[in-house]
C-alpha positions as CSV (number, residue, x, y, z in Angstrom):
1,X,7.6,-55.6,2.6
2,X,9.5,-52.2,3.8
3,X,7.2,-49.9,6.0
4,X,8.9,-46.4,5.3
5,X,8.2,-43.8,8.4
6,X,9.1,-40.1,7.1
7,X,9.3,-38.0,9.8
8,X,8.4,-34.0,9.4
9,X,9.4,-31.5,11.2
10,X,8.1,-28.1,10.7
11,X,9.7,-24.7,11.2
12,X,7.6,-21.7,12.3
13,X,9.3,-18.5,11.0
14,X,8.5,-15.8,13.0
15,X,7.3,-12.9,10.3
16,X,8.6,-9.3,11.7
17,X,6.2,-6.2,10.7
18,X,7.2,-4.0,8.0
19,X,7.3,-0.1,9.0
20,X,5.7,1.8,6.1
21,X,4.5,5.1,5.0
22,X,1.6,6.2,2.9
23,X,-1.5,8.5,1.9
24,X,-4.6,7.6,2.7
25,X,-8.2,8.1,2.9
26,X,-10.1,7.0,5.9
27,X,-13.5,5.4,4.6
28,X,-15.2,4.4,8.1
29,X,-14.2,3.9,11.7
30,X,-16.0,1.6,14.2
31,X,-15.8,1.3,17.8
32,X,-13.2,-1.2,19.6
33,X,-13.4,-2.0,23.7
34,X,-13.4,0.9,26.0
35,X,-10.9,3.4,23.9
36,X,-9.7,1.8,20.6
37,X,-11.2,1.7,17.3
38,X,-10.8,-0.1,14.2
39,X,-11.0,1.9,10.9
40,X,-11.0,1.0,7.4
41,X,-8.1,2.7,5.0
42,X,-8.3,3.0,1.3
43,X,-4.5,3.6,0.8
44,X,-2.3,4.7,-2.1
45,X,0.0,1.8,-2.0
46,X,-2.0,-0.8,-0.6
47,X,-5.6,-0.4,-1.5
48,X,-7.7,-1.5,1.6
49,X,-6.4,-1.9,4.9
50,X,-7.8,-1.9,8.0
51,X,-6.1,-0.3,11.0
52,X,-6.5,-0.6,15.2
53,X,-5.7,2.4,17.0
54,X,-4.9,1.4,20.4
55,X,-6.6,3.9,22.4
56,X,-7.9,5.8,19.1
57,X,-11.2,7.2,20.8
58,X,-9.1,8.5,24.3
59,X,-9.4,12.6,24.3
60,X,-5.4,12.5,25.0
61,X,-5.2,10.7,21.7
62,X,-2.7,12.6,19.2
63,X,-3.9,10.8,16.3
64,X,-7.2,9.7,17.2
65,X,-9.4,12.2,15.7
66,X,-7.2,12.7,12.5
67,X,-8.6,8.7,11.5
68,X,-12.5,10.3,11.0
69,X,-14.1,9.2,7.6
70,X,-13.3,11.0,4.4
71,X,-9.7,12.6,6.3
72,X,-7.0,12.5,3.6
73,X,-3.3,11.8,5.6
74,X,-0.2,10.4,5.6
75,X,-0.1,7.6,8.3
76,X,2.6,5.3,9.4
77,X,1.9,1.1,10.1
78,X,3.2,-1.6,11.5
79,X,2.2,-3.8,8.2
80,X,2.3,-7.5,8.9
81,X,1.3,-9.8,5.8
82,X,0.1,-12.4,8.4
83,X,-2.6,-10.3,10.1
84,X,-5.6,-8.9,8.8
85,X,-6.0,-5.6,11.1
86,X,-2.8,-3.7,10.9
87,X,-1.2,-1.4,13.6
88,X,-1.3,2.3,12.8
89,X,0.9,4.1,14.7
90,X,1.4,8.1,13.7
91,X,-0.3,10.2,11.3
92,X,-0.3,13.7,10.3
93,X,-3.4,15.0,8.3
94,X,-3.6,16.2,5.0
95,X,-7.0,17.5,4.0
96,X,-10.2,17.1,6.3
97,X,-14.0,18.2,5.1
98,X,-14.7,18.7,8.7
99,X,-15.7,22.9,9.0
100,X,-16.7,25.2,11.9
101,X,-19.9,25.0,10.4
102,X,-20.6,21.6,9.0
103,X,-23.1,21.2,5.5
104,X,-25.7,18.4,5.8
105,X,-25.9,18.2,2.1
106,X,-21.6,18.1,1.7
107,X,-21.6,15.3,4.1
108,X,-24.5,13.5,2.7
109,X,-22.2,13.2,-0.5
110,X,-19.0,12.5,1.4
111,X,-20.2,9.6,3.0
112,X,-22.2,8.3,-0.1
113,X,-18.8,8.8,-2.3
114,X,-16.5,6.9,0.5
115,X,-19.2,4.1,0.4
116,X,-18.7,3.4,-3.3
117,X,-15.3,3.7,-3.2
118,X,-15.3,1.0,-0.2
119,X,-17.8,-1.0,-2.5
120,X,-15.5,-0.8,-5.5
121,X,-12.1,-2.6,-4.7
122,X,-11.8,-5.6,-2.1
123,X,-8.9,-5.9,0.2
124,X,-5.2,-5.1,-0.4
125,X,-6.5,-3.9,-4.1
126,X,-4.4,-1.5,-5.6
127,X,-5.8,0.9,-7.1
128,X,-3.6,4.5,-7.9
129,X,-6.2,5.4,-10.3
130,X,-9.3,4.9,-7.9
131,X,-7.4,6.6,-4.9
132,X,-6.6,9.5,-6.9
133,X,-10.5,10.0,-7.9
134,X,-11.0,9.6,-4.6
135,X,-8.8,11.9,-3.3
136,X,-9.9,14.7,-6.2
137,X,-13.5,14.2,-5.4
138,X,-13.1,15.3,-1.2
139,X,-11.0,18.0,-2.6
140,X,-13.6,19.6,-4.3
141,X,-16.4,18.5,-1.7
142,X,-14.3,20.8,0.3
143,X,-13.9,23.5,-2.0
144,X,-17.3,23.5,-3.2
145,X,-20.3,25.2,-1.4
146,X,-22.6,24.2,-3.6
147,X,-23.2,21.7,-6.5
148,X,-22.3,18.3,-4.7
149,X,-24.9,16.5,-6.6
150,X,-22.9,17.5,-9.6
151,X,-19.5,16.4,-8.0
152,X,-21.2,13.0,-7.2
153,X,-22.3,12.9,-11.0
154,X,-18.7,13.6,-12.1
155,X,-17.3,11.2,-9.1
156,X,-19.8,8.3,-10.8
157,X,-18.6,9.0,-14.2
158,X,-15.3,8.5,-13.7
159,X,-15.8,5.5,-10.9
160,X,-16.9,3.3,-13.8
161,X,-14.1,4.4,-16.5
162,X,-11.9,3.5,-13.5
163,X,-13.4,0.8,-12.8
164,X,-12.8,-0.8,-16.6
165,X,-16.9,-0.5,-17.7
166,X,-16.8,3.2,-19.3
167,X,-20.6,4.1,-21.4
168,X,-19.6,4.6,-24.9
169,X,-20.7,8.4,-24.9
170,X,-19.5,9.4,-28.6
171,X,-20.8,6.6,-30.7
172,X,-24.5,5.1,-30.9
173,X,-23.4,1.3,-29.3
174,X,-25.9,-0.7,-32.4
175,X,-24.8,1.6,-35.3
176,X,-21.6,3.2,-34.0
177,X,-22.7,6.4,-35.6
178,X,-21.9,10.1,-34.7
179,X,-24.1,10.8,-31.3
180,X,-23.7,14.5,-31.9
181,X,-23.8,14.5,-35.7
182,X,-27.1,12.8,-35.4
183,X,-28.4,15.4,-33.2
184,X,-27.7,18.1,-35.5
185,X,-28.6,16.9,-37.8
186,X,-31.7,14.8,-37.3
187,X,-32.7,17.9,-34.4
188,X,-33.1,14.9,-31.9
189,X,-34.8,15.2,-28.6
190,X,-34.3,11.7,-27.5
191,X,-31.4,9.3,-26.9
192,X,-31.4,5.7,-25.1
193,X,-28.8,5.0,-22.8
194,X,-28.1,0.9,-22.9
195,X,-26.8,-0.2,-19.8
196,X,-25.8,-3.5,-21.4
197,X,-23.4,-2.9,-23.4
198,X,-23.3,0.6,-21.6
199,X,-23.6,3.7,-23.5
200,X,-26.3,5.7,-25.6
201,X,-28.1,4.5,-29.1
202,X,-30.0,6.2,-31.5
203,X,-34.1,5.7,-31.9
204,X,-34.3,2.6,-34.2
205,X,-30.5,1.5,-34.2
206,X,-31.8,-1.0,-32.1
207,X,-34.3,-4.0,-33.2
208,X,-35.9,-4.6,-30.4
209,X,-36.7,-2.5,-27.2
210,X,-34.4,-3.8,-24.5
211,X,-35.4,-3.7,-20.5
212,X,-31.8,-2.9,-20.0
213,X,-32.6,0.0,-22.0
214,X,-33.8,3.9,-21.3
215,X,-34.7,7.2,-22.5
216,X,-32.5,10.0,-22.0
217,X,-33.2,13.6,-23.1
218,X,-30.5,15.3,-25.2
219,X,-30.2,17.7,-22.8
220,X,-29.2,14.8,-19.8
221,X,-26.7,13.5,-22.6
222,X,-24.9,16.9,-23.4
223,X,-24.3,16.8,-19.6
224,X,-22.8,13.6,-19.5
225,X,-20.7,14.5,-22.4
226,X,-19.6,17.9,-20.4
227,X,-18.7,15.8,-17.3
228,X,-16.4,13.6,-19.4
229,X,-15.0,16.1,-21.0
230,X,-14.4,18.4,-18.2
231,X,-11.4,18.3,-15.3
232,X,-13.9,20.4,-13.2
233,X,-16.1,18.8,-11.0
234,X,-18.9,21.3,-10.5
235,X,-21.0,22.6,-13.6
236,X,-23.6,25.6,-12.3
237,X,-24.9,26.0,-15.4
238,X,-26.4,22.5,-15.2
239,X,-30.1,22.4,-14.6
240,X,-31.1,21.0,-11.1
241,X,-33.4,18.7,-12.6
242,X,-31.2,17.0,-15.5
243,X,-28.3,16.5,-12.6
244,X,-30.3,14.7,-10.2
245,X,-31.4,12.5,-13.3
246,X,-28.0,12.0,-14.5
247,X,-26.7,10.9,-10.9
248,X,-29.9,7.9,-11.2
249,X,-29.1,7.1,-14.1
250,X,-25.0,6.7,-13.2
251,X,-26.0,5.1,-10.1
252,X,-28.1,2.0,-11.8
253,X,-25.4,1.4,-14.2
254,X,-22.9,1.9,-11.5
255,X,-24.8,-0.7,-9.2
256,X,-25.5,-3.5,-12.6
257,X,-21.5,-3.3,-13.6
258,X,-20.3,-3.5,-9.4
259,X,-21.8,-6.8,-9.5
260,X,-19.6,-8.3,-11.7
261,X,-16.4,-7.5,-10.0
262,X,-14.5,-10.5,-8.7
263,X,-14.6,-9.1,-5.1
264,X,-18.7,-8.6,-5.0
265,X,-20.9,-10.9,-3.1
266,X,-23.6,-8.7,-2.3
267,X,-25.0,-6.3,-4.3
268,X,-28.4,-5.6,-2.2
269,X,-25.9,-3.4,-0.1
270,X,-24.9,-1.0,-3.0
271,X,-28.6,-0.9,-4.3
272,X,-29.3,0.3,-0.6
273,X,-26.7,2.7,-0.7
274,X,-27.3,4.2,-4.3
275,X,-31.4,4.1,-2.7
276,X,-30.6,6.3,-0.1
């Protein structure tokens, strides 16, 4: 009987970093030894990637403070597909919320709107359609002195169309009837919204009363409608009341559907967030 030895010798190939350019948004930063710190991209090319800036957090720091949480710039890295925490080595800044006179309220919704963004890809996820809704929503967060809750409405709205789970806003989701002929015509108060499948129903198109299921006044629909219709964020002529509704109601549906994505593992931390 032959014994047969193989013999195997392996080669370790020595991977060189890639020098690359591109947009991003910084979602959070945390603190790394004495002057460093470690800061979590959502970029235009790559989706997530997290960064070290060797001595980030030093006053002498050119590019330190330009990596704060909801800046918009372009930034070169070192990008090495074997490492987790890439090298960031210049940037130059593009858009920052940050103001001689800084709004609690603005930066309430800045940092609620980076969160779900962070929630809603996983690592190295590209996503040009989530960036850019991003990138629109701090935009007008910076524009806008007033409204935000409307602008994190609008933000929502278009996080789950992005995101591949869009309400059916035209059509009842049992019946598939005119929404806005019924209305009219029927001079309806009421709507539900499902949130499985997700959109609104008429009263009755559905047999049996669902716990996935709630009621929506006509005037909390029209707003919906009008924010997915509308390119513009902010809509003053929206009652206070209806807005702040139709931001819980978005949130909930926001929070089921997040779940489901491939790259969730934890939804008690978005229900926290979307409690806050």
């Amino acid at each position: 009987m032959k014994v047969v030895v193989y013999n195997y010798i392996y080669f370790q190939i020595k991977v060189s970093p890639v020098i690359v350019k591109t947009r991003a948004v910084v979602l959070r930063e945390i603190k790394y030894r004495d002057q460093s710190k470690i800061c979590l991209l959502m970029t235009r090319e790559f989706g997530q990637v997290s960064v070290i800036l060797k001595g980030g957090r030093n006053p002498k720091s050119r590019i330190g403070v330009l990596f704060s949480p909801g800046n918009i710039i372009d930034t070169v890295l070192y990008r090495k597909s074997t490492r987790d925490i890439q090298l960031a080595s210049d940037a130059s800044l593009v858009l920052s919320p940050l103001s001689s006179a800084p709004d609690l309220d603005r930066f309430s919704m800045l940092y609620r709107v980076l969160d779900l963004a962070r929630h809603s890809s996983g690592t190295e996820e590209k996503n040009v359609p989530l960036f850019t809704l991003l990138c629109t929503t701090i935009e007008q967060l910076c524009r806008s002195n007033e409204n935000f809750q409307s602008i994190l409405a609008w933000f929502l709205l278009r996080l789950v169309g992005v995101l591949g789970f869009s309400p059916s806003i035209d059509r009842c989701v049992f019946s598939r009837e005119e929404l806005m002929e019924a209305v009219n015509e029927y001079g309806l108060q009421e709507l539900h919204f499902v949130h499985d499948p997700g959109g609104f129903a008429l009263p009755g198109s559905s047999l049996a009363f669902d716990a996935s299921m709630q009621t929506v006044p006509v005037s909390r629909y029209l707003l919906i409608r009008a924010l997915s219709a509308s390119g513009v964020c902010t809509h003053p002529d929206a009652c206070a009341t209806d807005v702040n509704a139709v931001c819980d109601l978005l949130q909930e549906y926001c929070s089921r559907h997040l779940d489901r994505m491939p790259h969730r593992k934890h939804l008690d931390i978005v229900s926290r967030l979307m409690s806050a």
